[in-house]
Structures are given as C-alpha cells and as structure tokens.
N, CA, C and O atoms as CSV, one atom per row, in Angstrom:
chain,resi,resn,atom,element,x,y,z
A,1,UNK,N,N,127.880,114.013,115.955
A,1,UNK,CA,C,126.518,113.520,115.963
A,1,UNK,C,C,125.564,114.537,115.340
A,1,UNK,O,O,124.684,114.147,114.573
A,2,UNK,N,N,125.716,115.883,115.657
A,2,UNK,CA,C,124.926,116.798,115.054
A,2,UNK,C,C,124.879,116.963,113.337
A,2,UNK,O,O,124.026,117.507,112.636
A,3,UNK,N,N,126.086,116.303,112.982
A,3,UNK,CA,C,126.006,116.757,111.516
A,3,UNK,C,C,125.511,115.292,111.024
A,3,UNK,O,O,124.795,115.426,110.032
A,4,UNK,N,N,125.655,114.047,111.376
A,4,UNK,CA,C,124.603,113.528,111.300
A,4,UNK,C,C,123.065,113.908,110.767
A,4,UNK,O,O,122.432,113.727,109.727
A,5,UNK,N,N,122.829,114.512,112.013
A,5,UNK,CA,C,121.583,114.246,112.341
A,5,UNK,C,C,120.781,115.499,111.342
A,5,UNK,O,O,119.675,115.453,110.804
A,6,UNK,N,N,122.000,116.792,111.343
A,6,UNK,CA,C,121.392,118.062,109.812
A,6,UNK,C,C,121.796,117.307,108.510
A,6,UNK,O,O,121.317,117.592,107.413
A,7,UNK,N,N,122.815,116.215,108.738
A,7,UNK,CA,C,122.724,116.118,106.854
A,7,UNK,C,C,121.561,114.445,106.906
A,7,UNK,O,O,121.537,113.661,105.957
A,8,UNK,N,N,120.823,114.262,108.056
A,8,UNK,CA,C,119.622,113.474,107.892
A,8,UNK,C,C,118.532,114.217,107.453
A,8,UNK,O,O,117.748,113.789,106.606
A,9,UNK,N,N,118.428,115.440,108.048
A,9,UNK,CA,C,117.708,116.874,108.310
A,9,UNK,C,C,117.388,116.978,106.740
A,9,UNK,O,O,116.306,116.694,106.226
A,10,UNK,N,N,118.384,117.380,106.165
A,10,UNK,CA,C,119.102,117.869,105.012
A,10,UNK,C,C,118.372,117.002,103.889
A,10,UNK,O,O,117.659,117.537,103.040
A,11,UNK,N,N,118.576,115.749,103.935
A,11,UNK,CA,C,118.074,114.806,102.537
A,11,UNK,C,C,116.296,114.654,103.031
A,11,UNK,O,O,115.496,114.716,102.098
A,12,UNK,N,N,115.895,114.521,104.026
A,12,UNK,CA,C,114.529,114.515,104.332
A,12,UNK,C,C,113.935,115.613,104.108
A,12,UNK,O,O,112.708,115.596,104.008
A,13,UNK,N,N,114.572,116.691,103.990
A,13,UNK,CA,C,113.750,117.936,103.136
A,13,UNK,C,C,113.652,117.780,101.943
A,13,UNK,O,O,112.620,117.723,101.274
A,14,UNK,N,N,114.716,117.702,101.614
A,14,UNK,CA,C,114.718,117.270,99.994
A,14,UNK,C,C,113.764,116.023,99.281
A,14,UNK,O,O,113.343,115.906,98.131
A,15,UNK,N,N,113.645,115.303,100.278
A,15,UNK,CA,C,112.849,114.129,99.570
A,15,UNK,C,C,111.314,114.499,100.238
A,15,UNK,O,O,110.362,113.880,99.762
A,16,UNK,N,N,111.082,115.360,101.183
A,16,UNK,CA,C,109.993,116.061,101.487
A,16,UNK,C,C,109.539,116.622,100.213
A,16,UNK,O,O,108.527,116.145,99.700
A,17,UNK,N,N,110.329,117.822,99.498
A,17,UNK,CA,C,109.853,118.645,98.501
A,17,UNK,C,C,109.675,117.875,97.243
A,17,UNK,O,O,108.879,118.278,96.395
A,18,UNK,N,N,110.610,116.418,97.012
A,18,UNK,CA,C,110.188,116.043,95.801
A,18,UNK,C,C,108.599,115.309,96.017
A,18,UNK,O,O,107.738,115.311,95.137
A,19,UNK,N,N,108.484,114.875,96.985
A,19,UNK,CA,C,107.318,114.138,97.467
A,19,UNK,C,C,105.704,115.219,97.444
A,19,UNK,O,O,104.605,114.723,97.196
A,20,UNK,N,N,105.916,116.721,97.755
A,20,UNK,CA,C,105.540,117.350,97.484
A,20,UNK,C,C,104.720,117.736,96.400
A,20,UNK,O,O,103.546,118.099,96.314
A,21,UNK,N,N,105.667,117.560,95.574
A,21,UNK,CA,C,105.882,117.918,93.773
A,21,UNK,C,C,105.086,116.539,93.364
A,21,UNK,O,O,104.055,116.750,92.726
A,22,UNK,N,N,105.358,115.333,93.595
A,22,UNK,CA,C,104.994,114.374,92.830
A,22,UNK,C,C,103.399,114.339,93.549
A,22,UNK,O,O,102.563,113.852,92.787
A,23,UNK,N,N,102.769,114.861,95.130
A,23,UNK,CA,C,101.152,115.014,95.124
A,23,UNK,C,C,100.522,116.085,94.524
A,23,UNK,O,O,99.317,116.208,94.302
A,24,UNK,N,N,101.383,116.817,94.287
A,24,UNK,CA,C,100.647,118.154,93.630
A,24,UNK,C,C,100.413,118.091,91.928
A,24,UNK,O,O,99.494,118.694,91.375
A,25,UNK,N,N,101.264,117.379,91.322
A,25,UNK,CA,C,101.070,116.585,89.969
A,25,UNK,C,C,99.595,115.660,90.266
A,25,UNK,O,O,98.646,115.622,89.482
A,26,UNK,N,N,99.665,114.998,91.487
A,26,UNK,CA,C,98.819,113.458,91.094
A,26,UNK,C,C,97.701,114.788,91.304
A,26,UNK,O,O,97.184,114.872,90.190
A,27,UNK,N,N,97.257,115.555,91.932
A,27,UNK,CA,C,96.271,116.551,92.425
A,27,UNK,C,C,95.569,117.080,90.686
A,27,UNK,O,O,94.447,116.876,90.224
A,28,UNK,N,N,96.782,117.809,90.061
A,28,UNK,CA,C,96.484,118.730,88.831
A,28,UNK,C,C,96.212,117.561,88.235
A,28,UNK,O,O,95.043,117.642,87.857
A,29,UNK,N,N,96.767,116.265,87.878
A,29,UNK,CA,C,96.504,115.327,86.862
A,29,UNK,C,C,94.807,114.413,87.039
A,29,UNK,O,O,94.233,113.986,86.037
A,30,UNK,N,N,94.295,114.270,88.280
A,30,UNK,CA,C,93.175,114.205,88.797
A,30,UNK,C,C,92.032,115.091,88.151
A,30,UNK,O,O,91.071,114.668,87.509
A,31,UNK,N,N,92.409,116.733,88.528
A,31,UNK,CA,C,91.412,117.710,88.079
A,31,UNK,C,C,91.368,117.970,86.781
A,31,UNK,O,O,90.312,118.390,86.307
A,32,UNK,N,N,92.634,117.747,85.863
A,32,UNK,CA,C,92.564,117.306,84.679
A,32,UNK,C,C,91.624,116.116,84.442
A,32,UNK,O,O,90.638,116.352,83.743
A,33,UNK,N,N,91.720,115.360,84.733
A,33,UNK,CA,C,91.312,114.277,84.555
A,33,UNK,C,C,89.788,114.204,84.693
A,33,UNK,O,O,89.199,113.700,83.737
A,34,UNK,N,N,89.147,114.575,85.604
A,34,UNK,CA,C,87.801,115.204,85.916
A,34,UNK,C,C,86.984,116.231,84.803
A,34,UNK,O,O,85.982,115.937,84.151
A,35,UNK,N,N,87.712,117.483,84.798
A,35,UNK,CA,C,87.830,117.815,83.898
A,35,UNK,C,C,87.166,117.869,81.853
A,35,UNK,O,O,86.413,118.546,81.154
A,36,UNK,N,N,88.362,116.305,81.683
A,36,UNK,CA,C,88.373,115.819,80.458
A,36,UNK,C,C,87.133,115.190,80.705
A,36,UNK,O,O,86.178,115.730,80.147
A,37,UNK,N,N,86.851,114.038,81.499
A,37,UNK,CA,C,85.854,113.085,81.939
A,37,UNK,C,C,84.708,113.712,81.882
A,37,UNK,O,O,83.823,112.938,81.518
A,38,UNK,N,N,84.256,114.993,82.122
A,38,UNK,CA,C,82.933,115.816,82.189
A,38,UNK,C,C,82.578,115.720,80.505
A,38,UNK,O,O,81.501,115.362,80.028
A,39,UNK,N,N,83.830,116.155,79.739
A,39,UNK,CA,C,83.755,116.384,78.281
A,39,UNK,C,C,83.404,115.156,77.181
A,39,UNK,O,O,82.954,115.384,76.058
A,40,UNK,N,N,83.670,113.915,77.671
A,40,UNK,CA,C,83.555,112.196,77.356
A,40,UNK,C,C,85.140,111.928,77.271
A,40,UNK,O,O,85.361,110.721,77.169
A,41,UNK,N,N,86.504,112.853,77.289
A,41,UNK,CA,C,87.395,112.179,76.881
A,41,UNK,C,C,88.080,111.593,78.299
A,41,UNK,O,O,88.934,112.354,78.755
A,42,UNK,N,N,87.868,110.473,79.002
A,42,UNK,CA,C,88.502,109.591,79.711
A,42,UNK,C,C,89.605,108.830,79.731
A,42,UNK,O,O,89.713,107.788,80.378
A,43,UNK,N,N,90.716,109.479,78.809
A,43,UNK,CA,C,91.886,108.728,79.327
A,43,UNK,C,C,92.521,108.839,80.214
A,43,UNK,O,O,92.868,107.965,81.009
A,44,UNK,N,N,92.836,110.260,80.202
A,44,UNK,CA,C,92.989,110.882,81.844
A,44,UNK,C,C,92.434,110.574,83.007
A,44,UNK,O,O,93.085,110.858,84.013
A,45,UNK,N,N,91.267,110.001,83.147
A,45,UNK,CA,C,90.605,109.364,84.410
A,45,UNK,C,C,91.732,107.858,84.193
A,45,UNK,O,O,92.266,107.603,85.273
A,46,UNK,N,N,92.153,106.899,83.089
A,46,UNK,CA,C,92.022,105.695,82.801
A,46,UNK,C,C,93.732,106.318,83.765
A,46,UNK,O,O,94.028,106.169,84.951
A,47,UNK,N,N,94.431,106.924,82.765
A,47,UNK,CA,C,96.038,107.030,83.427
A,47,UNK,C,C,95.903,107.362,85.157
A,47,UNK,O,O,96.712,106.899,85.961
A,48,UNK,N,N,94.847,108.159,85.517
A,48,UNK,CA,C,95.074,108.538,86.823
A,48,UNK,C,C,94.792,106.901,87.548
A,48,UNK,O,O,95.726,106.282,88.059
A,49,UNK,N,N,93.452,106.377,87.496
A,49,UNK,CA,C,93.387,105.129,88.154
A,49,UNK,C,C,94.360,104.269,87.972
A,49,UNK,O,O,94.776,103.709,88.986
A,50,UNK,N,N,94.985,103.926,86.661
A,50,UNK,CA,C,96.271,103.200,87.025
A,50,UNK,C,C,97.716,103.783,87.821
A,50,UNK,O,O,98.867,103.354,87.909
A,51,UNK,N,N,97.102,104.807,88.261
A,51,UNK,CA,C,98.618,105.103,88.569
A,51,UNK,C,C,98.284,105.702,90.088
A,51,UNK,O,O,99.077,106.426,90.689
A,52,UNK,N,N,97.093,105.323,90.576
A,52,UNK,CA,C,96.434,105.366,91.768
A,52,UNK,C,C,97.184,104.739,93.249
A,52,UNK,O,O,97.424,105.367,94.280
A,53,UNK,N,N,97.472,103.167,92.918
A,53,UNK,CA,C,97.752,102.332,93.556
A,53,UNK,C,C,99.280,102.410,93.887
A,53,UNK,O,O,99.745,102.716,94.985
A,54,UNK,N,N,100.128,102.018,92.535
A,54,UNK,CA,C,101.220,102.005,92.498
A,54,UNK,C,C,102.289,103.528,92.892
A,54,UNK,O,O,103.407,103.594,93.404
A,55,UNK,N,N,101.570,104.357,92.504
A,55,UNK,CA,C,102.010,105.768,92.504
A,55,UNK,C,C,101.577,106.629,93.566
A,55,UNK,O,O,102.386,106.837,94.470
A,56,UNK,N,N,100.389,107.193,93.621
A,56,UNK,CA,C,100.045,107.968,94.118
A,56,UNK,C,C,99.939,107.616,95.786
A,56,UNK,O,O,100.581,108.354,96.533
A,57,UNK,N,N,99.265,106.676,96.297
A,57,UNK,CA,C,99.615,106.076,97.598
A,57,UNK,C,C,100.675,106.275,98.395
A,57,UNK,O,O,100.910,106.876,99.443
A,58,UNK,N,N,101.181,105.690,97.715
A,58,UNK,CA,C,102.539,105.736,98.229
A,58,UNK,C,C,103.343,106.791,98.363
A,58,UNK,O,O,104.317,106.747,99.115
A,59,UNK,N,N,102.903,108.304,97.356
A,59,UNK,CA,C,103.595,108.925,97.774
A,59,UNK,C,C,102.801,109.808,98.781
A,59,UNK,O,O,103.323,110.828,99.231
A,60,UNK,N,N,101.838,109.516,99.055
A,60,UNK,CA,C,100.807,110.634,99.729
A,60,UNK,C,C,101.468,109.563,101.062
A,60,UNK,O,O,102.597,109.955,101.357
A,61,UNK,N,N,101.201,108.818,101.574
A,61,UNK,CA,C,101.573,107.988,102.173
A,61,UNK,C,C,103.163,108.421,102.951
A,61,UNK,O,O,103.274,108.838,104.104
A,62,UNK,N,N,104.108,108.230,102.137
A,62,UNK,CA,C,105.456,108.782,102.515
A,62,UNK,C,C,105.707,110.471,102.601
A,62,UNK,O,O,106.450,110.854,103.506
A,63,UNK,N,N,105.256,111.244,101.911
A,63,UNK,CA,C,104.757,112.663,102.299
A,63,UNK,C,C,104.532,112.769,103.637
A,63,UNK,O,O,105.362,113.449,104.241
A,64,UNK,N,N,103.467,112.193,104.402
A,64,UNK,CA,C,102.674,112.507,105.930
A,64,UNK,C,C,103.451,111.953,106.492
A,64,UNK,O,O,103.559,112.304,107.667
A,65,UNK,N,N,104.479,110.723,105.964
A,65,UNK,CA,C,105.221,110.140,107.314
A,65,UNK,C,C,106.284,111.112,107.430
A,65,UNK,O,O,106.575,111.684,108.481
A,66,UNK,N,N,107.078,111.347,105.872
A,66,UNK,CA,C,108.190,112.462,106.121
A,66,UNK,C,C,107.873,114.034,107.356
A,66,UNK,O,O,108.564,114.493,108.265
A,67,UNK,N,N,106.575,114.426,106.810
A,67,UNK,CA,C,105.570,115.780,107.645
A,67,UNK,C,C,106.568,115.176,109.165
A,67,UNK,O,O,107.651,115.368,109.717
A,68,UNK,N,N,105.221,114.294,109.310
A,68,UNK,CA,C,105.533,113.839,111.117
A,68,UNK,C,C,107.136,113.576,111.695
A,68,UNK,O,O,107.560,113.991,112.773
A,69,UNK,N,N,107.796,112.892,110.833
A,69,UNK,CA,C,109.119,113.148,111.046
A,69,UNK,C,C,109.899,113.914,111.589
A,69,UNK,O,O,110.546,113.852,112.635
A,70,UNK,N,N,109.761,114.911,110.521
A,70,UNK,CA,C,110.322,116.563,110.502
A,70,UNK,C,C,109.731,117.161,112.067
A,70,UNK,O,O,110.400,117.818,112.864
A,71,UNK,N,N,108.606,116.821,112.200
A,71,UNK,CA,C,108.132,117.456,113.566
A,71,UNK,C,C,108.876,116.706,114.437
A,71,UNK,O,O,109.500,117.432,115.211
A,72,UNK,N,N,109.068,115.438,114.628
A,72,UNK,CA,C,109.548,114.929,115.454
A,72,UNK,C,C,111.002,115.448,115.484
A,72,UNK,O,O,111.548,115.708,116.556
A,73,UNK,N,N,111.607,115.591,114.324
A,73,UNK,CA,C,113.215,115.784,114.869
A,73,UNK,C,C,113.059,117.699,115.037
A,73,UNK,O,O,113.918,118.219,115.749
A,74,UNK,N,N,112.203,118.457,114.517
A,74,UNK,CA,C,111.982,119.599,114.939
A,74,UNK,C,C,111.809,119.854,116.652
A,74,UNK,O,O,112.564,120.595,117.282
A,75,UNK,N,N,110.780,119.168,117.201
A,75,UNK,CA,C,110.807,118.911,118.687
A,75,UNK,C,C,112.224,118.662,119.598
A,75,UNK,O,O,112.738,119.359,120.473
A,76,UNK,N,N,112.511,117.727,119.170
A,76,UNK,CA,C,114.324,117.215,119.603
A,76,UNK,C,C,114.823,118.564,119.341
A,76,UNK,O,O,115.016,119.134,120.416
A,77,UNK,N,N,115.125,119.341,118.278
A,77,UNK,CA,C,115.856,120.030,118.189
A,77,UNK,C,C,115.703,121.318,118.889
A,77,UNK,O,O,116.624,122.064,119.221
A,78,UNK,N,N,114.143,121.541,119.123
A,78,UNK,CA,C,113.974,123.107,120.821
A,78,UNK,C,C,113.990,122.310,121.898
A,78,UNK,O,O,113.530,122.766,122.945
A,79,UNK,N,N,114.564,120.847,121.866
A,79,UNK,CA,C,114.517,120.031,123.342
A,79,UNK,C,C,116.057,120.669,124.094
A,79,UNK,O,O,116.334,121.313,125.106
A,80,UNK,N,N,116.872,120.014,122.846
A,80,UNK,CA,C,117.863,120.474,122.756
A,80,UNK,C,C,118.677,122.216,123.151
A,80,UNK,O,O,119.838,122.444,123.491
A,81,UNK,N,N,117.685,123.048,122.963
A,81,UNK,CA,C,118.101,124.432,122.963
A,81,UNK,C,C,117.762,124.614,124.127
A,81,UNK,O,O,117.917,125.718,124.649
C-alpha cells in the first residue's frame, strides 16, 4: 500500500512542477504582454486573452488543487509516524 501511495506521491510532484512551469510562463507571457501593450504592439495581450480561458485557468486551477493535495497526503503521512 505504501508504494502505492509514494509512486501517487511521486507523479503528483511531477505534474505539480510541470503545472508550476506552465503558471510561471502564463505570468512572464502576461508581463510581456503588458509590457508590449504600453508600447501599441498588442498581440501579446491578443495571444494571452485567448489563451486565458482554455489554458491558463485551468492550470492555475489544477496547481492549488495539486498544492492542497500534497498537504493533505503530507498530513497522513506525520499521522502515520
């Protein structure tokens, strides 16, 4: 059951850090985007809003649930000790 539950451990970090990576892009591509937009060139605002909904949500979204997760099976695991 335990190795279960570290190689659950195991891929939820991993999809933690890519989830990571893909808000910290939508973040830099934003301030880019701001940025350009101060200057008149707005495509970068145009790519960020389309990719607002479909993209970015969702991963900011699954990020905080993965966070809370991790705490939760972190808890279990000094329950355990």
């Amino acid at each position: 059951m335990d190795s279960k539950v570290g190689l659950a451990k195991e891929w939820l970090d991993k999809f933690l850090v890519l989830n990571f990576f893909l808000v910290v892009a939508g973040a830099l591509l934003f301030l880019i985007s701001v940025i350009f937009s101060l200057n008149g060139v707005d495509i970068f605002y145009r790519v960020f809003q389309l990719l607002w909904f479909p993209l970015f949500i969702p991963v900011i979204s699954i990020f905080f649930t993965a966070v809370l997760i991790e705490i939760v099976f972190t808890a279990i695991n000094k329950r355990k000790e």
